[in-house]
C-alpha positions in Angstrom: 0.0 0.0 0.0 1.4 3.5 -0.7 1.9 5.8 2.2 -0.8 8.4 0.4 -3.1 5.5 0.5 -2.5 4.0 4.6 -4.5 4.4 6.4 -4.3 7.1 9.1 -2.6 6.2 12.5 -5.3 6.5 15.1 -3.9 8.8 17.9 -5.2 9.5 21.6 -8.7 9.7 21.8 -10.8 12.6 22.2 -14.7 13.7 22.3 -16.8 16.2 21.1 -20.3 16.8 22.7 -22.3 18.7 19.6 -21.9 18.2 16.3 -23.1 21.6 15.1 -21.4 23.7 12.9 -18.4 24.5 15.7 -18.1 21.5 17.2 -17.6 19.6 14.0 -15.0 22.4 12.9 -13.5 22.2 16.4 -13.6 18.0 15.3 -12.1 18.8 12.2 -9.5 20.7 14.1 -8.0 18.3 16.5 -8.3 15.3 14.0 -5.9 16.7 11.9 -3.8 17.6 14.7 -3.5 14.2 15.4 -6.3 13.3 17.8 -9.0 10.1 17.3 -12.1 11.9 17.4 -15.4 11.1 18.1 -18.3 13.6 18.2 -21.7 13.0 19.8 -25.0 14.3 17.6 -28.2 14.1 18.8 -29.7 12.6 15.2 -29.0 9.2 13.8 -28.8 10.4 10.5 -26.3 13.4 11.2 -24.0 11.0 13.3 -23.9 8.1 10.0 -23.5 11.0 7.8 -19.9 11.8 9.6 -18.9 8.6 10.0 -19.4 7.1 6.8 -19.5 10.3 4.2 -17.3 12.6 6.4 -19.2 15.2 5.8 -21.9 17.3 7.9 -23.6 18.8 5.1 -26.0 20.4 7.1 -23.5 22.5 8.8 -20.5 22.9 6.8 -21.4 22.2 3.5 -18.5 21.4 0.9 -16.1 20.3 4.1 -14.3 16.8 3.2 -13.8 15.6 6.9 -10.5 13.8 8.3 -10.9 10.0 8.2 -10.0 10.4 12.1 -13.1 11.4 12.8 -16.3 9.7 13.6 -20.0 10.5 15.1 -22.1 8.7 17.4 -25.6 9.1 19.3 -24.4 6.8 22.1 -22.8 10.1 25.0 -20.8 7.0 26.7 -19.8 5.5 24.0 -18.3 9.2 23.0 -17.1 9.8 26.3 -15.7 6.2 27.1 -11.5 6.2 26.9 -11.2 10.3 26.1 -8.5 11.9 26.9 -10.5 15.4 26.9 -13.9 16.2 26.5 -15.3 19.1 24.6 -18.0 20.9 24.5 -20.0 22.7 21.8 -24.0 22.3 22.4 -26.1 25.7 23.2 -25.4 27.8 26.1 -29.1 27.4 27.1 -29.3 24.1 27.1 -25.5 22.5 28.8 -27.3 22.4 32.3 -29.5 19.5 30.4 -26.7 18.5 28.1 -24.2 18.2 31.5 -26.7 16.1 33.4 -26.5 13.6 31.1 -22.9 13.6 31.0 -21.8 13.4 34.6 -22.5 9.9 35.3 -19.2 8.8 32.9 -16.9 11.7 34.2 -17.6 12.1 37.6 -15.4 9.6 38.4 -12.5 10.7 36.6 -10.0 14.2 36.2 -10.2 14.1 32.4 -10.2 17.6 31.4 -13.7 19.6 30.5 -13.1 22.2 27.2 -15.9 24.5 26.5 -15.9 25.6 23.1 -19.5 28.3 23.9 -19.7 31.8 24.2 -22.9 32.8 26.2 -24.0 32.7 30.0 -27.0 31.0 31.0 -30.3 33.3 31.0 -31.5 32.0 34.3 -28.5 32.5 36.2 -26.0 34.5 34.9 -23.5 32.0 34.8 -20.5 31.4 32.4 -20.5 28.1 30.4 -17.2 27.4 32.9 -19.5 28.2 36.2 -22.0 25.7 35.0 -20.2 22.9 34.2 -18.4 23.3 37.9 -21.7 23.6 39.5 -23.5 21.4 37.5 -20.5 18.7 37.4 -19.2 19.6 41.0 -15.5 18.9 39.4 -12.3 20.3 40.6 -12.4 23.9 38.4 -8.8 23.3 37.6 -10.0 20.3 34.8 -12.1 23.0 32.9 -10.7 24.7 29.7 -12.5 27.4 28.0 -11.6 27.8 24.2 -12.1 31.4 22.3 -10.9 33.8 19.8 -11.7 34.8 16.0 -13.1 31.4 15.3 -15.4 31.3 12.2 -15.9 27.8 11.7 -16.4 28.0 8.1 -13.2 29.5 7.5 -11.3 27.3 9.7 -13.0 24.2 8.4 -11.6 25.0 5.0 -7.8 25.5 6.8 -7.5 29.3 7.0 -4.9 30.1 9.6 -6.4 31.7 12.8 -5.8 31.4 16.5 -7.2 30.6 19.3 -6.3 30.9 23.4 -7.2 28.3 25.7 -7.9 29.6 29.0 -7.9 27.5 32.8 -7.3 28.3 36.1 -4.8 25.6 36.0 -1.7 26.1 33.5 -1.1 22.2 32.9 -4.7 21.7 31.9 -4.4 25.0 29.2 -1.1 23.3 28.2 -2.7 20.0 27.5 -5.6 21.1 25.8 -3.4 23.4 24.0 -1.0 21.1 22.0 -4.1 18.9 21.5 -5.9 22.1 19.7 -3.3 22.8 17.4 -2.1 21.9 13.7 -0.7 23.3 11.1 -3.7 26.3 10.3 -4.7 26.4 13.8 -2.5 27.9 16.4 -3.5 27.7 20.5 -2.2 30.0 22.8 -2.7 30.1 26.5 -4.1 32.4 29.4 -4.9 31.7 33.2 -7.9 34.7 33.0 -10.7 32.5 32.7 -13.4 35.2 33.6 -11.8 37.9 30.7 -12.1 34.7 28.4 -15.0 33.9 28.6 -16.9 37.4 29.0 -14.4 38.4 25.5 -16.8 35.4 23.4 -20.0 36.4 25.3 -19.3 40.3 25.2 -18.6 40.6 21.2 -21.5 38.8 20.0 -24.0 41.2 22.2 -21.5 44.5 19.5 -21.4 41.8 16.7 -25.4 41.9 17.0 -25.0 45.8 17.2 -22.7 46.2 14.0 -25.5 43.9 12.2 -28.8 46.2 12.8 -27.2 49.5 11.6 -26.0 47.4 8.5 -29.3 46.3 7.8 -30.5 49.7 8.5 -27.4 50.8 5.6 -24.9 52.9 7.9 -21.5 53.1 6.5 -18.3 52.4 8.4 -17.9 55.3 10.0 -21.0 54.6 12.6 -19.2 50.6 12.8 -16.4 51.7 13.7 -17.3 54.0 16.1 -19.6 51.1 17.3 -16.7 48.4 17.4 -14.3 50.8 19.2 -16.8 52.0 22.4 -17.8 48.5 22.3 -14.9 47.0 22.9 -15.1 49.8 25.7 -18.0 48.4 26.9 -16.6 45.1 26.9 -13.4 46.0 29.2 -15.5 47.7 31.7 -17.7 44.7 32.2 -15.0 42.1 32.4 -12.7 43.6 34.5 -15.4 45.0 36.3 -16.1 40.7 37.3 -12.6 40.3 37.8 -11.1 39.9 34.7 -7.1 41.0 33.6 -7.9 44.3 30.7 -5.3 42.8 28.5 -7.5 39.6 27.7 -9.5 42.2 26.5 -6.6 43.3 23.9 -6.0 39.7 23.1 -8.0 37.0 20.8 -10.4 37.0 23.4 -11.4 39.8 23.2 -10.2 42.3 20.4 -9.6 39.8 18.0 -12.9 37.8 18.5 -14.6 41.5 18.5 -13.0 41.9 15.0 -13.8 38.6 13.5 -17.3 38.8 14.9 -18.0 42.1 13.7 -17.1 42.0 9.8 -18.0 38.7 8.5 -21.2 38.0 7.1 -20.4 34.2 8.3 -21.2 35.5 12.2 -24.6 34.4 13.2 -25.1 37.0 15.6 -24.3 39.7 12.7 -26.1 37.8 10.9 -29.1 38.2 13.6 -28.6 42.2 13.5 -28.6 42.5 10.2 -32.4 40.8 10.2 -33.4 42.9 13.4 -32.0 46.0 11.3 -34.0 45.5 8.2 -37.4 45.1 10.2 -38.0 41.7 11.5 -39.1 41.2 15.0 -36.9 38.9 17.1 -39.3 35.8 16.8 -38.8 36.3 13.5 -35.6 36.3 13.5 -35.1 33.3 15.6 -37.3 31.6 13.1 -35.2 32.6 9.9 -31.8 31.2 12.3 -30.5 27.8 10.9 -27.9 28.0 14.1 -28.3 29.5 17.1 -27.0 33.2 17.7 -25.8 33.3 21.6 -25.8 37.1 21.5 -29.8 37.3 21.5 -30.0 34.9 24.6 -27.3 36.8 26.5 -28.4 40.7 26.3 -30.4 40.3 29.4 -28.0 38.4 31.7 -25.6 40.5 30.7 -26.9 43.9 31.6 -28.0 42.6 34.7 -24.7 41.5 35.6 -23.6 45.0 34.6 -25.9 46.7 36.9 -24.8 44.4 40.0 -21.6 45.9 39.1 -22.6 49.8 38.5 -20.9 49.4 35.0 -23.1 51.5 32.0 -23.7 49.8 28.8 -25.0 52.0 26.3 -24.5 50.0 23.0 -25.9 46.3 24.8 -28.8 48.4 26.3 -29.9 49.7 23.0 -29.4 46.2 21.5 -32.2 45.5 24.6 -34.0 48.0 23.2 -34.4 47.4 19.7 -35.1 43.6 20.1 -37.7 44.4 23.1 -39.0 46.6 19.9 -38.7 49.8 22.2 -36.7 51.7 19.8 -35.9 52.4 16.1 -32.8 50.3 14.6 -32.4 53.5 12.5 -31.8 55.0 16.0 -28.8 53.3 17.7 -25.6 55.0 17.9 -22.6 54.3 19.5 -23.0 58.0 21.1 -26.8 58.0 22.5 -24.5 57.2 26.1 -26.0 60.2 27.8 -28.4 62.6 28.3 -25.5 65.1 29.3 -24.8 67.8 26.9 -21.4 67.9 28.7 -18.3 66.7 26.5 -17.0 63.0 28.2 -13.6 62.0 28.1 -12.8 59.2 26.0 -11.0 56.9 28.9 -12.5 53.8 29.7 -13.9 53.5 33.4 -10.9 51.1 34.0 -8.4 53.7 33.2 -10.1 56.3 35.6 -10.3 53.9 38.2 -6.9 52.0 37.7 -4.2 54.3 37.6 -3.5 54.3 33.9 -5.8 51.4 33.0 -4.9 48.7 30.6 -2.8 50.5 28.0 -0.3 51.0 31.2 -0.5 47.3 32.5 0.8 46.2 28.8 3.4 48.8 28.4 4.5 47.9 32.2 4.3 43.7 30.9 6.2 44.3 28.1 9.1 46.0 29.7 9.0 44.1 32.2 9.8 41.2 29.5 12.4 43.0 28.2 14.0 43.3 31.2 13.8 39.7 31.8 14.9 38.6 28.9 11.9 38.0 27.2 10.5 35.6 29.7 7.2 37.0 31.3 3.9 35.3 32.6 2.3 32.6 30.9 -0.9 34.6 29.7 -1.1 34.3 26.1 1.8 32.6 25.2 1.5 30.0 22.5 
């Protein structure tokens, strides 16, 4: 047999809980970097459809899939011998999903990786906090994967990157070099909280970039939007205890980016509906996928006022999709009913001593000073 031909060497074994259009790419991913994968779907004919066609045409149409990879409907038999467990099913429903799931990891340490980006509605939660309360596991086994990860363009092998956050270094290692290949870079953080709020936060400005281009503003009013949003988004986290330079990073910034220009996000996809006149049910109804930045808006600002932290973009998100206000109206300067001019600092610079801008000039030398070597958080 020629070496094109042989077949492929089946490495460690790893699962993937949802076999939507992120988890499959997330599949995709650590199959060809290595990894024996086996997703769960919750249809028959979706699970076959992997196995034997790899292909999930459904989700990621025109995607040939790596002969690594295989789907089942049976969770143990997905779960039974992984080495890590990820998870990609929707935010509002992992409580359900993770009930199911603790009887075959309860007994173990194998590592937890969620690959969502929303809190829960009833709670407030992070996806992290839930599976910790829901799994009652040590928090140190739970990874949270984020970053500008558009799973269409990663599933045809664009390079991107990603950062895999844990309160525990050796479990953001681990999952780390698992979740990486030759398109697909991993780096690492400790900042758990900064994140995950980065992949919750952009969606809520993704979903605000959408209505005023479905209304047909230019780029000046997106750009505007994009940088008090990412404002916004700073306040908030570090405001729950998260580091500002996550913010910065492909948590944050990068994700914010990614989210915010593509026509392949489903939550600017989403405000791009809400901005040419449909109602939210509506829009819900036209969604193929689910858009987490609809479901998180009100969690979100509640959070925000438990913490006295304003946000005027996310509330007039609220607004227009409580149908309260005018897409044509929101602006990324209706923050006030001052007439007095506001300085353009972030309330973590006013409150920090020089804010995040000074904590990365103050890392950076401090790695120069060491001779390059400085903390761990987002290094590849």
């Amino acid at each position: 047999m020629s070496r094109k031909n042989a077949a492929p060497v089946a490495g460690p074994k790893v699962a993937v809980i949802g076999a939507g259009s992120w988890g499959t790419t997330f599949g995709k991913i650590l199959a060809d970097g290595g990894a024996s994968v086996v997703m769960w779907a919750r249809r028959p004919e979706l699970a076959a459809e992997i196995t034997e066609s790899k292909r999930n045409s459904r989700y990621l149409s025109g995607i040939n899939l790596p002969r690594t990879m295989t789907a089942t409907t049976d969770l143990a038999e997905a779960i039974r011998g992984a080495e890590q467990i990820y998870l990609s099913v929707p935010s509002q429903s992992l409580r359900e999903n993770l009930a199911a799931i603790k009887p075959f990891v309860e007994h173990t340490d194998v590592p937890i990786v969620s690959l969502m980006k929303g809190v829960e509605k009833s709670t407030g939660l992070r996806m992290s906090q839930v599976i910790e309360q829901v799994l009652a596991c040590d928090p140190a086994r739970i990874a949270v994967a984020s970053g500008p990860n558009l799973a269409l363009e990663i599933a045809r092998e664009q390079p991107t990157a990603a950062v895999i956050s844990s309160l525990s270094p050796e479990t953001a290692e681990a999952v780390a070099r698992r979740a990486r290949n030759r398109y697909f870079r991993s780096f690492v953080n400790t900042d758990v909280i900064g994140t995950e709020f980065g992949g919750v936060l952009k969606n809520l400005i993704a979903v605000a970039i959408g209505i005023v281009d479905g209304v047909g503003y230019g780029e000046n009013t997106k750009a505007s939007i994009i940088t008090r949003g990412l404002v916004e988004m700073t306040d908030f986290a570090v405001a729950q205890g998260a580091q500002p330079e996550t913010l910065q990073g492909l948590a944050g910034l990068g994700d914010l980016i990614a989210t915010c220009q593509s026509p392949l996000s489903r939550n600017n996809t989403a405000g791009r509906l809400l901005g040419q006149g449909y109602g939210y049910k509506e829009v819900v109804a036209q969604m193929q996928q689910t858009a987490e930045g609809l479901a998180s808006v009100a969690p979100v600002l509640q959070l925000a006022k438990q913490v006295g932290v304003d946000m005027p973009i996310v509330q007039q998100v609220k607004m227009v999709l409580d149908g309260t206000m005018d897409p044509r109206d929101i602006a990324p300067h209706l923050t006030t009913d001052d007439d007095q001019p506001q300085g353009e600092r972030t309330r973590n610079d006013q409150t920090g001593g020089g804010g995040a801008l000074r904590r990365a000039l103050q890392r950076a030398f401090d790695q120069f000073r060491h001779g390059g070597r400085g903390a761990s958080r987002d290094r590849s």
